[in-house]
C-alpha positions in Angstrom: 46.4 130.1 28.6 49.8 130.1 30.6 51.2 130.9 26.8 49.5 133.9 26.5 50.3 135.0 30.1 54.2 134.4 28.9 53.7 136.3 25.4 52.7 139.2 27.0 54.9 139.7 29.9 57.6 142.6 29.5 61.4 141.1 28.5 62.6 141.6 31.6 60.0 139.7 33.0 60.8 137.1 30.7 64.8 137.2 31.4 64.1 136.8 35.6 61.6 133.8 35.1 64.3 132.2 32.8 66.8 133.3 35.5 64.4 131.8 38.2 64.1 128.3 36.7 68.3 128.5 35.7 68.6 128.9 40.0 65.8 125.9 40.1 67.2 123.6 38.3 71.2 124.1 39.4 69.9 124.2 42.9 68.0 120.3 42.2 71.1 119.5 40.7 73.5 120.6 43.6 71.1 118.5 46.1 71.3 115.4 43.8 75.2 115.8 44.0 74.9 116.1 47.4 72.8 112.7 47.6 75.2 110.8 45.9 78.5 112.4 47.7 77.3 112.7 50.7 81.2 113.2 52.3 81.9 115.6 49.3 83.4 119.4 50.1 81.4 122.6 48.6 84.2 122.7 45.8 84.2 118.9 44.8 80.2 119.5 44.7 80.6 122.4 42.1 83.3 120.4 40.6 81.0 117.6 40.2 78.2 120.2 38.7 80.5 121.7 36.6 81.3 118.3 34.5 77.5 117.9 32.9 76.8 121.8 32.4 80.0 122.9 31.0 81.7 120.0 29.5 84.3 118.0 31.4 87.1 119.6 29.1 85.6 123.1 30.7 85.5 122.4 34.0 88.7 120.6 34.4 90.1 123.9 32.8 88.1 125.6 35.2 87.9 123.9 38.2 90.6 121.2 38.1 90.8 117.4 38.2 88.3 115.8 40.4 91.3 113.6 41.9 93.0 117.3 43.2 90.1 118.0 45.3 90.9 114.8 47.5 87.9 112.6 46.5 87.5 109.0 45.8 86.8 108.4 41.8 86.0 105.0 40.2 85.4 103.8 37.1 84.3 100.5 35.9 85.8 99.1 32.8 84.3 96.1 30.8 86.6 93.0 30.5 88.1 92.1 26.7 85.9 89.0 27.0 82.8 90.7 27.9 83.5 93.3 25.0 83.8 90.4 22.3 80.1 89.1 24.1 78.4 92.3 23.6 80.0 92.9 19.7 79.0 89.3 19.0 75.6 90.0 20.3 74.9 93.0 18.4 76.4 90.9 15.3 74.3 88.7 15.6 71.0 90.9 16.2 72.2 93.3 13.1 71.8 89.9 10.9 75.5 89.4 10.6 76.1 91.8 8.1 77.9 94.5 10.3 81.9 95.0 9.6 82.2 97.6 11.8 81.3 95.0 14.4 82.9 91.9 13.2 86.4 93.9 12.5 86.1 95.1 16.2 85.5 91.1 16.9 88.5 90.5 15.5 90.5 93.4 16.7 90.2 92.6 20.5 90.7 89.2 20.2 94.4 90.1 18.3 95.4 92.4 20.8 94.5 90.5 23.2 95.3 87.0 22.8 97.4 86.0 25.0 95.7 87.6 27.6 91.9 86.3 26.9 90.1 83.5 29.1 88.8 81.1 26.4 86.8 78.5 29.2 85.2 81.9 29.9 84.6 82.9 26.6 82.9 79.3 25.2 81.6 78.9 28.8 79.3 82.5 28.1 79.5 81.9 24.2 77.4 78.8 24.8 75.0 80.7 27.2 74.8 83.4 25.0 74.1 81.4 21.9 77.3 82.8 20.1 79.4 80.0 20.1 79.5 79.6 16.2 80.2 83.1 15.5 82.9 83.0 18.6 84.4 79.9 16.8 84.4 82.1 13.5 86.1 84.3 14.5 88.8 82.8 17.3 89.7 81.2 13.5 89.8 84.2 11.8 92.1 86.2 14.5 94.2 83.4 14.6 94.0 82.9 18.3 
């Protein structure tokens, strides 16, 4: 019913009900980056805004880095050994057929063997039921 209500409306009726829910939606959005910056300033709000509906390359070209508007930014980066878990996991789950995987495998544990805990890596291997394919491969890389 509400589809034939919309079919026959005029264009311009259309365009502001469009343009309504475009202010509805970017006005939610605002107040959910208000939420979760509570300390924010109006411009690192848009700033924030900006990144999902333009495309960070976009905004920064637009509206800057986030770091020049004098906020905090943090990022959270997953360990080497934690990386080799998760690509042994899926591995594993794929039926141990994947080379994308298993090169990857092997790639982090090259580049960073010297750097690598190994009691954490058979401690979680053996937790994780990986420890064969772990073993496989800390022979293969060489490490």
């Amino acid at each position: 019913m509400q589809i034939e209500f919309i079919r026959h409306m005029p264009a311009w009726k259309k365009i502001a009900v469009v343009d309504g829910l475009n202010e509805t939606v970017k006005t939610l959005a605002m107040s959910g980056r208000r939420s979760r910056y509570p300390q924010a300033s109006k411009a690192e709000l848009r700033r924030r805004l900006a990144g999902p509906l333009l495309g960070e390359e976009l905004a920064r070209k637009v509206y800057g880095e986030i770091n020049d508007l004098d906020c905090e930014v943090s990022a959270n980066f997953s360990s080497a050994e934690d990386t080799i878990f998760s690509k042994l996991e899926w591995y594993r789950m794929g039926g141990e057929v994947s080379d994308h995987q298993w090169r990857d495998i092997l790639g982090v544990l090259k580049t960073r063997s010297g750097e690598l805990d190994l009691d954490y890596l058979h401690k979680w291997a053996k937790e994780l039921r990986v420890s064969d394919l772990l073993e496989r491969a800390l022979k293969q890389a060489g490490t």
